[in-house]
C-alpha positions in Angstrom: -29.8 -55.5 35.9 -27.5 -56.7 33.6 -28.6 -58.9 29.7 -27.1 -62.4 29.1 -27.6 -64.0 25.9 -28.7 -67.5 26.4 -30.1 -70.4 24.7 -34.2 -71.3 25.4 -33.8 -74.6 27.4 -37.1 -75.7 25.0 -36.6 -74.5 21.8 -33.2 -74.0 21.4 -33.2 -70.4 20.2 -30.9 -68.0 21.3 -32.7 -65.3 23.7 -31.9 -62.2 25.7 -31.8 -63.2 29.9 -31.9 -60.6 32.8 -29.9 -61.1 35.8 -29.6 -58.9 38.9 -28.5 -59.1 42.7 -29.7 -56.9 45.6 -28.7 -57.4 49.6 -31.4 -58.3 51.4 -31.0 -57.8 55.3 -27.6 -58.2 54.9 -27.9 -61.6 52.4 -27.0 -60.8 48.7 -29.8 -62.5 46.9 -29.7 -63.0 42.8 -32.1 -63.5 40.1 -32.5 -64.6 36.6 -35.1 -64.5 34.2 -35.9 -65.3 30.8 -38.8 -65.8 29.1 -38.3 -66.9 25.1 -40.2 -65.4 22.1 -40.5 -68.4 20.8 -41.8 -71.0 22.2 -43.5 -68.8 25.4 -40.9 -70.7 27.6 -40.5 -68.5 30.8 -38.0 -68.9 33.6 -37.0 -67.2 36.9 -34.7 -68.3 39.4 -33.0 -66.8 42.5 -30.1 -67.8 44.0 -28.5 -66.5 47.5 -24.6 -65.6 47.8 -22.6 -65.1 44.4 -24.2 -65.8 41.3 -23.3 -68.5 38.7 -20.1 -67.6 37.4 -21.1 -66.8 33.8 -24.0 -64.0 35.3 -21.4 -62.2 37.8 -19.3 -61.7 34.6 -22.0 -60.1 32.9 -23.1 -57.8 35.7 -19.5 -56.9 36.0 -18.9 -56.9 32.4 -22.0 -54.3 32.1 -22.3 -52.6 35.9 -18.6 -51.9 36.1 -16.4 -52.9 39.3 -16.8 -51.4 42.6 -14.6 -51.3 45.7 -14.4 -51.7 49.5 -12.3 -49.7 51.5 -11.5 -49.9 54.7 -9.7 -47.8 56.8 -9.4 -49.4 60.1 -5.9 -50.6 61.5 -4.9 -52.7 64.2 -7.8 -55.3 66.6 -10.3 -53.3 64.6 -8.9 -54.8 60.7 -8.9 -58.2 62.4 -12.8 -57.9 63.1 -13.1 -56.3 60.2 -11.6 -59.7 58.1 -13.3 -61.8 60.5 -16.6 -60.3 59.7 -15.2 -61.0 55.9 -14.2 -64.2 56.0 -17.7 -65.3 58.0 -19.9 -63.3 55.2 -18.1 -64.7 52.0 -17.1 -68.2 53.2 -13.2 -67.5 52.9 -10.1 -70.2 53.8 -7.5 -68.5 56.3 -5.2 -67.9 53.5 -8.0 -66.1 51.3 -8.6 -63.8 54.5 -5.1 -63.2 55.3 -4.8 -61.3 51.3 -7.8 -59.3 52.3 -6.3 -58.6 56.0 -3.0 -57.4 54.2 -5.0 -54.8 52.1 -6.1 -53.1 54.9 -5.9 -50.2 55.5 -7.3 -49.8 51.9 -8.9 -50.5 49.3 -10.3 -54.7 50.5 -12.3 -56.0 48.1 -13.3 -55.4 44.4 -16.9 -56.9 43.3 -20.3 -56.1 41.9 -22.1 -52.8 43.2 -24.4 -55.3 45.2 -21.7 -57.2 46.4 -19.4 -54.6 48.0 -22.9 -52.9 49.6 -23.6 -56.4 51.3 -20.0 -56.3 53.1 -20.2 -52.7 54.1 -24.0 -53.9 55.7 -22.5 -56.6 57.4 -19.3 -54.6 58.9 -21.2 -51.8 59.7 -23.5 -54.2 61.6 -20.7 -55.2 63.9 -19.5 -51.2 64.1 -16.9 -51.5 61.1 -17.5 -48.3 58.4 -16.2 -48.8 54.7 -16.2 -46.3 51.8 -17.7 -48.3 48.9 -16.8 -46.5 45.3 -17.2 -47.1 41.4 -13.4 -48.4 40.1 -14.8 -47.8 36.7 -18.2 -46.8 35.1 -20.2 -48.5 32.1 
């Protein structure tokens, strides 16, 4: 869980915020909370898909960067993008980059982001390697 500074939507002040994600039968899910010193304002809010953003920075930003790879070649990369492009709502051209990595390393994202993928290839019988580019 990463800590965004924020301002209380109430009172103005500036406060500390929490937000998370976690893959949920193969749905990334995030959340966000706050809840102000101040003027006892509390918030919590849940999203499903990317986060907002200013909150994926800060997860990044604090959680480090992870990666996909993938190691298939041939019919098996192009079900492999397929299954990509269908999880993260890609255009052609976005799938095509990812399709060109591969054999490799396919996507970089959030620790939560990368593990959603891997679920949802190894659903359809696609393994990955999912690993830490760099650690916080």
């Amino acid at each position: 869980m990463a800590i965004v500074s924020l301002v209380c939507e109430t009172c103005q002040n500036a406060i500390d915020g929490y937000v998370g994600q976690s893959v949920s039968d193969c749905r990334l899910v995030w959340h966000r909370s706050l809840a102000c010193p101040h003027c006892k304002t509390a918030i919590e809010e849940d999203g499903m898909g990317m986060p907002p953003y200013e909150l994926r920075q800060a997860i990044l930003a604090q959680e480090g960067v992870w990666s996909l790879t993938i190691w298939e070649t041939g019919d098996r990369a192009i079900v492999a993008t397929k299954i990509l492009r269908e999880a993260m709502t890609l255009s052609l051209s976005e799938a095509m980059k990812i399709k060109r990595k591969i054999p490799g390393k396919a996507i970089e994202g959030t620790q939560a982001e990368v593990t959603w993928l891997a679920r949802c290839l190894e659903k359809r019988g696609i393994t990955s390697c999912i690993l830490p580019e760099n650690r916080k």
